[in-house]
N, C-alpha and C positions, 0 to 999 in steps of 0.2 A: 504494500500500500504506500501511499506519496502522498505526503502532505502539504496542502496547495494553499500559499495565501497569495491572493488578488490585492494587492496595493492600494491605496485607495488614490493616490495620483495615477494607480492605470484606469481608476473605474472612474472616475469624477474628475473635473476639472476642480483643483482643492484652491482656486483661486477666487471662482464665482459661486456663489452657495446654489447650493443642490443642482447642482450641473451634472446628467448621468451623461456618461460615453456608453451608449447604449452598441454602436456599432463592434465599438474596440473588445465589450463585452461580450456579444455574439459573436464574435471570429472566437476569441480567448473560450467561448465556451466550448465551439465545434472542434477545436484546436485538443482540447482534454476529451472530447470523446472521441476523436479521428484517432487516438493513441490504444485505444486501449486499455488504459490503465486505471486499478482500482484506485479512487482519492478518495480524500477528504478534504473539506474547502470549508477556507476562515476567509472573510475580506475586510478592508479595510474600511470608515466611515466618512472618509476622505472631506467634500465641502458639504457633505450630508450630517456631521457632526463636532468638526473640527472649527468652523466658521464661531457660531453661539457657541459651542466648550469654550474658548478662549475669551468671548468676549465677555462672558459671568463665571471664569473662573470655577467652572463646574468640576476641574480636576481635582482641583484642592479640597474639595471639600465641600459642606453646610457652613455656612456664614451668615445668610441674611434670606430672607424669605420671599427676596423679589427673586433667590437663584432656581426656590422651584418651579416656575411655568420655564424657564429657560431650558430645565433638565427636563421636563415633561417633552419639552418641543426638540431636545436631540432626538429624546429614547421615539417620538415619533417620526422623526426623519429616518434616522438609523434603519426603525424597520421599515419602511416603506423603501429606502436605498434595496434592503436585501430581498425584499419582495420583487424590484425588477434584475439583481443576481440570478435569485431563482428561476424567474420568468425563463431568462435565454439561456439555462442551465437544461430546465424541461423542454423549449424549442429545439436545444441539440441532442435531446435524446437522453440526458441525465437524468436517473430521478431523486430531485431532488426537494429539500425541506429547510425552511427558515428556522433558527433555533435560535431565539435573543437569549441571551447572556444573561440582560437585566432580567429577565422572564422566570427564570429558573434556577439562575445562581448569585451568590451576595460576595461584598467585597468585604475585608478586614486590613484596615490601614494601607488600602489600597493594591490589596494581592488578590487574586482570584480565590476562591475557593471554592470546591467541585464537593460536595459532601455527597452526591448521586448521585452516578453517570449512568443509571440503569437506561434512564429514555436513550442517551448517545448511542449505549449499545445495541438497545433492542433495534432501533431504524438501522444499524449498520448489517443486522444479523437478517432483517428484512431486505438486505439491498440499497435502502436507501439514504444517501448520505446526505447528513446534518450539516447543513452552511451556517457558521455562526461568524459571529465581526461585533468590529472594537462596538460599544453604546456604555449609555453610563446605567452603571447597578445599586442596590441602593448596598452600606456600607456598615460594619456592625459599629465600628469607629465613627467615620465622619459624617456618616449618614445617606451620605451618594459620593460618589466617585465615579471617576472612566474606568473601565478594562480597556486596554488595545489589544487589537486583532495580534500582534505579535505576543504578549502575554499567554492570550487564549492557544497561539500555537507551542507557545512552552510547554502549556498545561496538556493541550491534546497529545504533545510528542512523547509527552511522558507515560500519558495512560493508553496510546494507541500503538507504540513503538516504530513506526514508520521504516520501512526502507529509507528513503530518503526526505528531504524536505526541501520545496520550493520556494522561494519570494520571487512574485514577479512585479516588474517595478517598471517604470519608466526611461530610464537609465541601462545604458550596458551594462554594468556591475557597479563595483566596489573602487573611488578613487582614493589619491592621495587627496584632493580637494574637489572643489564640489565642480562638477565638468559645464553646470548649465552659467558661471559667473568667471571662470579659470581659463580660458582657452590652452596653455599649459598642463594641463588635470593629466596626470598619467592612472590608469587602471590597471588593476593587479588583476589576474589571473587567478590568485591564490591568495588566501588571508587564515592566519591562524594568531593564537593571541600573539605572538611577537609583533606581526603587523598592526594589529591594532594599537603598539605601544605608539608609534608614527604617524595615525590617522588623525586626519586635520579636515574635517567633509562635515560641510552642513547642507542640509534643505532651502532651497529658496523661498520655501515655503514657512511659515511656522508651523509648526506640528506640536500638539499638546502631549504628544505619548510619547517624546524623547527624542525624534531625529535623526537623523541618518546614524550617526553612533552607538544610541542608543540599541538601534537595529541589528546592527551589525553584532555588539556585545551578544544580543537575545540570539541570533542565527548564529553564533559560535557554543551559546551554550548549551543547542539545538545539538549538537554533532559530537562524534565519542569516534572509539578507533574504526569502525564499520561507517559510520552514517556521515555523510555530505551534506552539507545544509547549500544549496545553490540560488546566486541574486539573478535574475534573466528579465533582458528587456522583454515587455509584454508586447509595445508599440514596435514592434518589428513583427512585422506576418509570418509567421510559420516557426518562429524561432522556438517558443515554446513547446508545439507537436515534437522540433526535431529533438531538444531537448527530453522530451518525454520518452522517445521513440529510442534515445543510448546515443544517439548522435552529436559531435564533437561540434558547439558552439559559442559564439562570444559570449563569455557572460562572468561571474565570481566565484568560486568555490572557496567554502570555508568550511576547514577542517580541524581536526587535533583536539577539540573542546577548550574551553576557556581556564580552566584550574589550571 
């Protein structure tokens, strides 16, 4: 099995709020089923939750009680974002299911907690796989918080053991600096925690759930001596199928695990 997370600058423009690339999503979905291969699929919440998180400070925490319509109004974009995932998920022939986060699991100072993964399982043992992605859940601590879809795929990698694990992103890989502001930006081929000692890459974007480094820390701590955690541009056609398919393509490999 391969564990698949959708970016949420592949699926949304994270510039303009609730912007779907609906296109980019139906290639990327026919792309995983033209493969073959059993997944599992976390996505990102991209300008469908990232826009309002940051502007009320909904990561941090309860604060003031003008933040809850703000948090009601991610956890409502969030899933309506994942409801057209799903869409062109089931148009390429996946069958697939919405699973929010906020819906069925709580946060504690800001970490996932999974206390019962029985429904993950049973849709998995049915065939049909659980799409979940970054929303905010409510917090035993701070009352609400984010999960990101990178967190969710920590937690899934752990309890599903994955062959391998995918980010598909916007970007060819992994730079020394951020390639969309650097015209200089060299890409590595290969990252394991020494490389990361050197890594100087940020987002153009803001991102509330930690940023290209951020990322990268979670997708090293994804991988052990067997398992690859790989970054692959999405916005390239077919790169992902070939990718899927064993075939040798641009992209990041991060190995060795982070200890």
């Amino acid at each position: 099995m391969i564990l698949i997370k959708l970016g949420g600058s592949i699926i949304t423009d994270k510039t303009q709020y609730r912007t779907f690339r609906r296109d980019t999503v139906a290639r990327l979905a026919s792309e995983i089923a033209k493969s073959g291969k059993k997944t599992v699929i976390v996505h990102g919440a991209g300008s469908f939750g990232h826009i309002v998180a940051k502007e009320n400070d909904i990561m941090n925490g309860y604060k003031a009680p003008e933040q809850i319509p703000a948090a009601a109004r991610v956890m409502a974009d969030t899933r309506e974002l994942s409801g057209m995932v799903v869409e062109e998920l089931l148009k390429a022939g996946i069958p697939a299911v919405s699973v929010p986060p906020g819906s069925c699991f709580v946060l504690d100072e800001g970490k996932l907690v999974i206390d019962n993964r029985e429904v993950i399982d049973r849709l998995l043992d049915l065939g049909i796989i659980p799409v979940m992605f970054g929303d905010v859940c409510t917090d035993r601590t701070r009352r609400f918080s984010i999960v990101s879809g990178d967190q969710i795929m920590e937690r899934l990698c752990t309890m599903l053991d994955p062959e391998e694990v995918v980010f598909v992103s916007d970007i060819d890989g992994l730079y020394d600096h951020n390639p969309k502001t650097e015209k200089k930006a060299r890409m590595y081929g290969r990252v394991t925690k020494e490389t990361l000692k050197t890594l100087d890459s940020a987002s153009d974007v803001d991102d509330v759930t930690g940023g290209i480094r951020g990322k990268i820390e979670s997708m090293l701590r994804m991988t052990d001596s067997k398992r690859k955690c790989i970054l692959v541009n999405g916005d390239v056609p077919g790169r992902l199928l070939s990718l899927l398919k064993g075939e040798i393509v641009t992209c990041t490999t991060a190995e060795g695990g982070l200890e």
